[in-house]
C-alpha positions in Angstrom: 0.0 0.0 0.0 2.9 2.4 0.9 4.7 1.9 -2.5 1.6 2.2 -4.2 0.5 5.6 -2.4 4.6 6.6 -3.2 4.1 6.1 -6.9 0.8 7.6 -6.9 2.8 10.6 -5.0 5.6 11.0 -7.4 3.7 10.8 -10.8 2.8 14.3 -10.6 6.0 15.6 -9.9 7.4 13.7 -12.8 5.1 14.6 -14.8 6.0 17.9 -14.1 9.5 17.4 -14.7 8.0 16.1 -18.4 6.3 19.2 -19.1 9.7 21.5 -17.9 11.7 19.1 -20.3 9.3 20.0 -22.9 8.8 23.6 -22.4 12.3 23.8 -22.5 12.8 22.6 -25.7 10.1 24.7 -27.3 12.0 27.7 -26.3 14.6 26.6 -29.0 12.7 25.8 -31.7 11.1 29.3 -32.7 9.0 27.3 -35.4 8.1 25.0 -33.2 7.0 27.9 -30.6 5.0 29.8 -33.4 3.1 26.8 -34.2 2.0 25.6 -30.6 0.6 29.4 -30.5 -1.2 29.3 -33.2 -2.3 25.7 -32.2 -3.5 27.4 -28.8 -4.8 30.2 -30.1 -7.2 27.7 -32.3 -8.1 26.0 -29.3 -8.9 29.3 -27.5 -11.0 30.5 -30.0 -13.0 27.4 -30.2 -13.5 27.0 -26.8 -14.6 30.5 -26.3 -16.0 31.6 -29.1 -19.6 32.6 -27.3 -17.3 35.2 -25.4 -14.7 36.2 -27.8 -17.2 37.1 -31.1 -18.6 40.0 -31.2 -21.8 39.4 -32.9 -24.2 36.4 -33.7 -22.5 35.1 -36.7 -26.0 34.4 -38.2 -27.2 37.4 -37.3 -28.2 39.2 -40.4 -28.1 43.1 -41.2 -28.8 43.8 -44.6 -28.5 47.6 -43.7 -24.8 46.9 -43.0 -24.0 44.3 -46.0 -20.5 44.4 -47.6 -19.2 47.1 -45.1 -14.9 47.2 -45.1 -13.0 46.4 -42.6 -12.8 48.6 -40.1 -9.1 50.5 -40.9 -10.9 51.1 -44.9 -13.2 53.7 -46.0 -17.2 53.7 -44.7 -15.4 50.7 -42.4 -17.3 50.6 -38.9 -15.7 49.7 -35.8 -19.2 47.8 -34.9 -17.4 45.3 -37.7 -14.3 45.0 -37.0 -13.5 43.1 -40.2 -16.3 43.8 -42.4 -19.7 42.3 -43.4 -20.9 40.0 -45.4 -23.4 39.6 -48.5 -26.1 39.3 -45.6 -25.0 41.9 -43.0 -23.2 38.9 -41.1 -20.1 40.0 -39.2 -17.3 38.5 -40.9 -15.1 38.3 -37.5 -17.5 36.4 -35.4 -18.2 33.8 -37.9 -13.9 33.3 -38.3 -14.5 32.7 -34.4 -17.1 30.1 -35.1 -15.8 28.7 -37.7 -12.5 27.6 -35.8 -15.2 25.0 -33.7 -15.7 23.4 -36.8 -12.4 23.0 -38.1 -11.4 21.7 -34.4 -14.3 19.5 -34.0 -13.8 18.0 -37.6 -10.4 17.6 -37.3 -9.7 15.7 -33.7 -13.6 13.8 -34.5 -11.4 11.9 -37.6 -8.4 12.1 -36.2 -9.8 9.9 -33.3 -11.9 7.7 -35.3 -9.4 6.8 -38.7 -6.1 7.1 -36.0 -7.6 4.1 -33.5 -8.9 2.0 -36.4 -6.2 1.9 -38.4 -4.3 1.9 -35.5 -5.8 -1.3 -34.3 -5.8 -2.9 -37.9 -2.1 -1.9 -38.2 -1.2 -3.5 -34.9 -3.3 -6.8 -36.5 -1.5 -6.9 -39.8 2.1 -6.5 -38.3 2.0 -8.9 -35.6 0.0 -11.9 -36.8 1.1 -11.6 -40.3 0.2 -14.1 -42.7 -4.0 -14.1 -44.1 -4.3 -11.3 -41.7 -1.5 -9.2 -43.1 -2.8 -9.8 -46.4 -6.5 -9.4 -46.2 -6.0 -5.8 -44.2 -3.1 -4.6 -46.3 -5.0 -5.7 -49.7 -8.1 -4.2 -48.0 -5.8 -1.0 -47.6 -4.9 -1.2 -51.3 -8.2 -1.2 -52.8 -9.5 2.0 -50.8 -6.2 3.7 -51.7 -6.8 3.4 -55.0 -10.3 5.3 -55.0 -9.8 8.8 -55.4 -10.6 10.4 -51.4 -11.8 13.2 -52.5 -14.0 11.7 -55.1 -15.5 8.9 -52.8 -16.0 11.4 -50.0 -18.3 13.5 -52.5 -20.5 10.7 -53.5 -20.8 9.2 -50.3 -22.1 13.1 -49.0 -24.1 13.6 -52.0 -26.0 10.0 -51.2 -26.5 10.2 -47.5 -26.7 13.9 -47.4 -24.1 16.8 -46.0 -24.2 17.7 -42.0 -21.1 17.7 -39.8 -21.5 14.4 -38.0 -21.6 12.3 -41.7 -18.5 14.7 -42.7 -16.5 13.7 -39.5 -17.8 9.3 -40.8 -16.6 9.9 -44.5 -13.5 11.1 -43.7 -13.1 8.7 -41.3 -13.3 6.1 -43.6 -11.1 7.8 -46.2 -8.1 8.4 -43.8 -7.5 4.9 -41.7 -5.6 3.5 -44.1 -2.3 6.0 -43.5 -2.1 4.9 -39.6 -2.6 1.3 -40.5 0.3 1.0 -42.7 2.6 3.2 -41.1 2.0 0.7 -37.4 2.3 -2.1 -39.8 6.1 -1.3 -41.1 6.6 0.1 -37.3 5.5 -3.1 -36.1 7.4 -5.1 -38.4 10.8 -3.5 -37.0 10.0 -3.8 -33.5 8.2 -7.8 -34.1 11.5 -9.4 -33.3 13.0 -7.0 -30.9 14.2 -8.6 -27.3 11.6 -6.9 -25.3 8.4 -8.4 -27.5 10.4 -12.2 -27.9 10.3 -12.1 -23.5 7.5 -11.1 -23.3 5.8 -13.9 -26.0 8.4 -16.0 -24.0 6.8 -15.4 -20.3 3.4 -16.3 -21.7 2.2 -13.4 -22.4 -1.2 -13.1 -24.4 -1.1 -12.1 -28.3 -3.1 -8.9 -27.5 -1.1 -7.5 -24.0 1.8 -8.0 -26.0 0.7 -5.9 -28.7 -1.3 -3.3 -26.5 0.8 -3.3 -23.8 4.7 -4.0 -25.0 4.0 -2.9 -28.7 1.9 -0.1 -28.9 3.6 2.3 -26.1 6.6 2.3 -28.6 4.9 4.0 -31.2 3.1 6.6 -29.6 5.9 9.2 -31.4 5.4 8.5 -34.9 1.8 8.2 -34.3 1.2 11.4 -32.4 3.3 13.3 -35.1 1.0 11.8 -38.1 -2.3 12.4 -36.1 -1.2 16.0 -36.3 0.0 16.5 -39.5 -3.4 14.7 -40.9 -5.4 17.0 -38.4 -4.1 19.4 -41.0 -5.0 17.4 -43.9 -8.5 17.1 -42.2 -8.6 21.0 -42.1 -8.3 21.2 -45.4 -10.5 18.3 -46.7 -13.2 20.4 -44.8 -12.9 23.5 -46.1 -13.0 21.8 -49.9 -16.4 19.8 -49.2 -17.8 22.8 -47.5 -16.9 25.2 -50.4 -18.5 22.7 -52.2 -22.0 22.3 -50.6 -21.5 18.7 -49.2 -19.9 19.8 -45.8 -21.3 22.1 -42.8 -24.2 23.3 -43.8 -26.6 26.9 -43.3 -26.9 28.4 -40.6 -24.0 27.0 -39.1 -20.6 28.4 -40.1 -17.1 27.1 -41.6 -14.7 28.6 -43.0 -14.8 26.9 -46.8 -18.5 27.8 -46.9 -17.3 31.5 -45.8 -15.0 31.3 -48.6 -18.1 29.5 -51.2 -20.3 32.1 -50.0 -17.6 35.3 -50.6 -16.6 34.1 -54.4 -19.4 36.0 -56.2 -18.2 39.0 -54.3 -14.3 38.5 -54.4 -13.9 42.0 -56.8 -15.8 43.7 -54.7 -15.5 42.4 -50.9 -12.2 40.9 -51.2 -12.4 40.8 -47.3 -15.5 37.7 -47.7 -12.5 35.3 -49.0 -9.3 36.9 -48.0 -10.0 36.6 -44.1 -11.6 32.7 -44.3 -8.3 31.7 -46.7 -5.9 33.2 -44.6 -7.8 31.8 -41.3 -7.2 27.7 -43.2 -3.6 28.5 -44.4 -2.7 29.9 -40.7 -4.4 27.1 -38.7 -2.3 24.5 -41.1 0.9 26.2 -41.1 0.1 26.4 -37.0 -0.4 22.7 -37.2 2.6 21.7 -39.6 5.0 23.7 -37.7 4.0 21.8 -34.1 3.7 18.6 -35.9 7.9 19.2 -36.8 8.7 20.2 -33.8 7.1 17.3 -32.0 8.9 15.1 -34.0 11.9 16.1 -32.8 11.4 16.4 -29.2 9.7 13.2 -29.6 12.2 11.1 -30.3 15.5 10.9 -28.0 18.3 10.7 -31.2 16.7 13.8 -32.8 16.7 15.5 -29.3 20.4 14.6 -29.1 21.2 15.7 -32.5 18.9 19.3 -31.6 20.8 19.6 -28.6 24.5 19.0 -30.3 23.2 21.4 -32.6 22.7 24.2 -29.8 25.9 23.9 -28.3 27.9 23.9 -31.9 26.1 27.5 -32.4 27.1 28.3 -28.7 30.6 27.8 -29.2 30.8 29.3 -32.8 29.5 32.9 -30.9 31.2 32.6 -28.3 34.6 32.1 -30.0 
């Protein structure tokens, strides 16, 4: 009981010690830095959006349609960032719209990254019929078009956020499946798996237990960089009509929405398109970083790195 209530007592102060390790390396990687802020700020924005935008974003005003931003001519400071086509406060619907992309995103991220983590995990360790049916299965979606299939399968079953977050799903397993599959395939015979199959050990604690801790670093980078990809994939079906639909907001049907208007409101697609292309740059930038700090060789090699450029000032 003592031990226990000693290891129960020192997990917080190592994980402490986890998150100094951690915040100190972040302080060296200014990309890295910039893109956990603007990952943050995403977060922020998403979580708080009720408080932080201004207006209803489906509040309309046709009095106030296509009004400037604020620092143009006839802009309004009631709009900080203009108006829409429909009196709609461009500002507060970029708030909302950052709940969508974050909802989208980690919704498939945690429903493609566990399946084809789990199918990964299958196909590496048993091998054999099992390696071959889920890796051929893996072929034959990968040779569909994703885009394609996504916008027949939302044109059939009909566009709302819950079937965007499904048909993504099932068009973005197959990357975590095969990268488990070659991770577990170079980890299958390592010392540390054949003891373990050797002290009896069950197929699935060995794989969930002594196998799958492992590769929490190269999946946690990919689940971030296709969080990005997911970002993206969204804004394309909704500036298409199959994604989130009216009255709620996104920012590819701000963009659909601002196109007829792009000569004269360039704000309507300007501020959506630079919202996506921040948000992903954000995401790509932690995604490297993460990599790095990650993984104990390329922490070495940052760290050799440092001290070379400390030396070469100081000299």
């Amino acid at each position: 009981m003592s031990a226990t209530a000693e290891t129960l007592r020192g997990r917080p102060h190592e994980l402490f010690a986890s998150l100094r390790g951690w915040g100190r390396e972040i302080r060296h990687d200014k990309a890295g830095l910039i893109g956990l802020t603007l990952v943050l700020l995403l977060v922020v924005l998403a979580v708080f959006a009720p408080l932080l935008a201004p207006h209803d974003p489906a509040a309309q005003n046709l009095r106030a349609r296509l009004l400037p931003p604020v620092w143009l001519d006839k802009g309004s400071w009631t709009y900080l960032l203009g108006t829409d086509h429909l009196g709609r406060d461009v500002l507060s619907r970029l708030v909302y719209g950052s709940q969508v992309s974050l909802a989208v995103g980690a919704g498939v991220v945690l429903l493609a990254g566990s399946f084809g983590t789990v199918m990964g995990l299958l196909a590496g360790y048993y091998g054999g019929r099992t390696d071959g049916f889920i890796m051929r299965w893996v072929d034959t979606q990968v040779a569909f078009p994703g885009l394609l299939l996504a916008l027949i399968i939302l044109a059939v079953v009909g566009p709302s956020m819950t079937s965007l977050i499904v048909v993504l799903s099932i068009n973005g397993w197959m990357v975590y499946a095969r990268m488990v599959r070659g991770s577990v395939l170079s980890v299958r015979q390592l010392p540390y798996v054949e003891a373990a199959e050797m002290v009896g050990c069950r197929p699935r604690r060995v794989i969930f237990r002594h196998i799958l801790p492992n590769l929490v670093s190269p999946l946690l980078t990919l689940a971030i960089l296709e969080f990005a990809r997911i970002v993206l994939a969204e804004a394309a079906l909704s500036f298409l009509g199959l994604g989130v639909q009216p009255p709620a907001t996104s920012w590819g049907l701000d963009v659909a929405n601002g196109k007829e208007y792009m000569f004269r409101a360039w704000w309507l697609v300007t501020f959506p398109g630079a919202a996506i292309a921040i948000t992903v740059l954000g995401i790509n930038l932690l995604a490297s970083w993460i990599r790095i700090a990650a993984d104990p060789q390329e922490r070495e090699k940052s760290f050799a790195r440092r001290v070379l450029r400390r030396r070469g000032r100081a000299a």
